[in-house]
C-alpha positions, 0 to 999 in steps of 0.5 A: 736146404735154403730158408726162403728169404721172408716178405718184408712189410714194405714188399707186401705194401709193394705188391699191394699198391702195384695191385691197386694201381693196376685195377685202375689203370685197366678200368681207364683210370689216370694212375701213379704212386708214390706221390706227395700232395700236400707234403702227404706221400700217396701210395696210389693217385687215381683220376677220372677227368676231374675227379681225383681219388686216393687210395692209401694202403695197408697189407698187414698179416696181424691185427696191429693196425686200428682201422679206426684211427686211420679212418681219423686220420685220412678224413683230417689229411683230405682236408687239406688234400681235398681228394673228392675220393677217399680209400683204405685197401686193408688186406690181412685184416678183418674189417667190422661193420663199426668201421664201414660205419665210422668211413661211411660218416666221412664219405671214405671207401673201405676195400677188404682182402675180398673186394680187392681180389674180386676187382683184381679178377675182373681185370680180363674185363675192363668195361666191366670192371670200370663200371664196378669201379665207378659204382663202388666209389660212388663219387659224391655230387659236387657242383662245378662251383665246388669242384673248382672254389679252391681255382677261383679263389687263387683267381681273386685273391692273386691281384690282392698279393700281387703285382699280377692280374688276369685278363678277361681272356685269360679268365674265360680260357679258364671257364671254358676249360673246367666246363668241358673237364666237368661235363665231359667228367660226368659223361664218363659216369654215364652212357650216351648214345652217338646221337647224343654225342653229335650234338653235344660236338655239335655244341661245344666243337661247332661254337669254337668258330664264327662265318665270316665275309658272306659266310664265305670264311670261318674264324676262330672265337675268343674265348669270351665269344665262345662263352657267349655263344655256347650260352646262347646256344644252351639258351635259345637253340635246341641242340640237346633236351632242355633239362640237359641244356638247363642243366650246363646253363646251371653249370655256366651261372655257378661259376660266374655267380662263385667268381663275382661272390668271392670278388665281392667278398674280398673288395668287402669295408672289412678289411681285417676279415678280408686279411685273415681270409686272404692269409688262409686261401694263399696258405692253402693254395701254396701248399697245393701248388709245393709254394712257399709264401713270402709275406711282406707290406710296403716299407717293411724291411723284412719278410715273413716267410712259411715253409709246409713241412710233412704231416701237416706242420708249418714253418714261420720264419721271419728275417732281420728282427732282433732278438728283442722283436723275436721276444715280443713276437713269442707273447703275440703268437704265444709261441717260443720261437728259436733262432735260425743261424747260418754256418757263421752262426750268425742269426738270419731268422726266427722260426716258430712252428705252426701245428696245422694250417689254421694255426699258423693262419691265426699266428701270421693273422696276429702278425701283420694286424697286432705287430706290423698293423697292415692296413688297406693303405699298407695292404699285404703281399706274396713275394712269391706269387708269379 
């Protein structure tokens, strides 16, 4: 008689995330799996209009695994994934009420073997089991200005470190996008009637376009206009109850009022305290879009160049220095670097490793302040930045 072949852990884990991905792709959800954000892999990424949920899962048969430190751990990883959900599916394994506790603390969603099999039955009812869902997750509040801080931040300080630079257009092409994503996000945690729904086309589709010649005509708005229009409407004109026209006219102000704080901000007499903030949005940012950075001054020869590595590690590597600079760099960063050689064995640069990215902020802070002394007329740049 043939022994059957035993489940390997990765099968379990498998069948674990295909279940997963499963209940969210039936209840509407936007699913993958298997996915690298941040130089994190991701068993399941699930999306609701702008919302992004991650679910990292675990099927264990034994009690090895501390649900504790995994709890740590996804709490430090979203701080750089920036996930507006977080969820642990933990099957064959008993979770305390100390661990919801410890999850709860950090706005994460632990699921056990039983919530996982009740979601995964509900599959044969897919409105009922989006509505479980949305419930369960409980998306904490965010304003549009939160939800879109890390895009407007990369808005100003593109210019900043680069030869590039966004037109009043292009900007507000971008604020009408992540107004209707936002709002059409929070309609989908919500019911409305057809009613409401007419008027909210009647709103957002109806102002896209203007009469022209005796009314006679109609003409596509810029995306300016369209702005002002759907501003006046919410405004002036009763199209939908007036709480909810307050409500997106909020919407409206906190993105204008984020966008001119930051530019505010960054065009501040401080220039060290703009550099170092400048240094951490680009890191930041590269990281999210899979970039490298390739930092640079007019008249400096060489570039000082940042590679993300898995599990949160950064790379500095700066080119055509001596081994004598690498020596004095080492005391600035108070870090030994090691040589980079090609298959000559000849060095093309130095490296040192950063352990997160406010360390490697701060290594790359003293660089260009203590060792090149950028300046506002010598300012920092990203060769990088397209």
């Amino acid at each position: 008689m043939e022994t059957p072949n035993k489940i390997t852990p990765k099968e379990k884990g498998d069948s674990l995330e295909r279940a997963v991905e499963h209940i969210f792709s039936v209840a509407g959800f936007k699913t993958s799996r298997n996915v690298w954000i941040a130089k994190y892999e991701i068993d399941v990424v699930a999306e609701v209009g702008d919302r992004k949920v991650i679910v990292e899962c675990k099927n264990y048969q034994n009690g090895s695994l501390t649900i504790r430190n995994l709890i740590h751990q996804w709490n430090s990883k979203n701080q750089i994934i920036r996930a507006h959900k977080i969820i642990i599916a933990l099957a064959g394994l008993v979770v305390k009420d100390s661990d919801y506790a410890l999850a709860a603390e950090f706005d994460i969603e632990l699921w056990n073997q039983d919530d996982i099999t009740e979601m995964f039955n509900l599959s044969l009812k897919p409105d009922e089991l989006r509505k479980k869902l949305i419930e369960k997750i409980d998306f904490r509040p965010i304003t549009i200005a939160e939800r879109y801080r890390d895009d407007i931040t990369y808005l100003v300080i593109k210019p900043l470190l680069s030869i590039y630079d966004i037109s009043e257009e292009g900007l507000f092409r971008l604020f009408n996008r992540w107004l209707r994503a936002h709002i059409l996000t929070e309609l989908q945690m919500t019911e409305t009637n057809a009613s409401e729904r007419s008027n909210l086309i009647e709103l957002f589709e109806g102002s896209k376009t203007k009469k022209r010649f005796l009314n006679l005509v109609k003409k596509k708005r810029k995306e300016v206009e369209y702005w002002d229009a759907v501003y006046e409407q919410l405004q002036s004109h009763d199209v939908l109850s007036r709480e909810r026209q307050d409500y997106y006219l909020s919407h409206m102000n906190d993105l204008l009022n984020e966008y001119s704080d930051q530019q505010t901000f960054f065009r501040s007499d401080d220039y060290m305290a703009r550099v170092r903030k400048l240094i951490s949005s680009r890191l930041q940012n590269a990281l999210l879009m899979g970039q490298y950075c390739s930092f640079t001054t007019i008249g400096l020869n060489n570039h000082v160049k940042v590679f993300f590595e898995e599990e949160g590690y950064v790379g500095i590597y700066i080119t055509r220095i001596s081994e004598a600079e690498s020596n004095v760099l080492n005391w600035i960063m108070t870090s030994q670097c090691s040589p980079q050689r090609n298959e000559n064995g000849e060095v093309t640069s130095y490296r040192w490793w950063c352990s997160s990215l406010n360390d490697a902020t701060e290594k790359l802070y003293r660089i260009f302040t203590e060792y090149y002394e950028i300046s506002e007329n010598n300012r920092l740049k990203d060769e990088q930045i397209k």
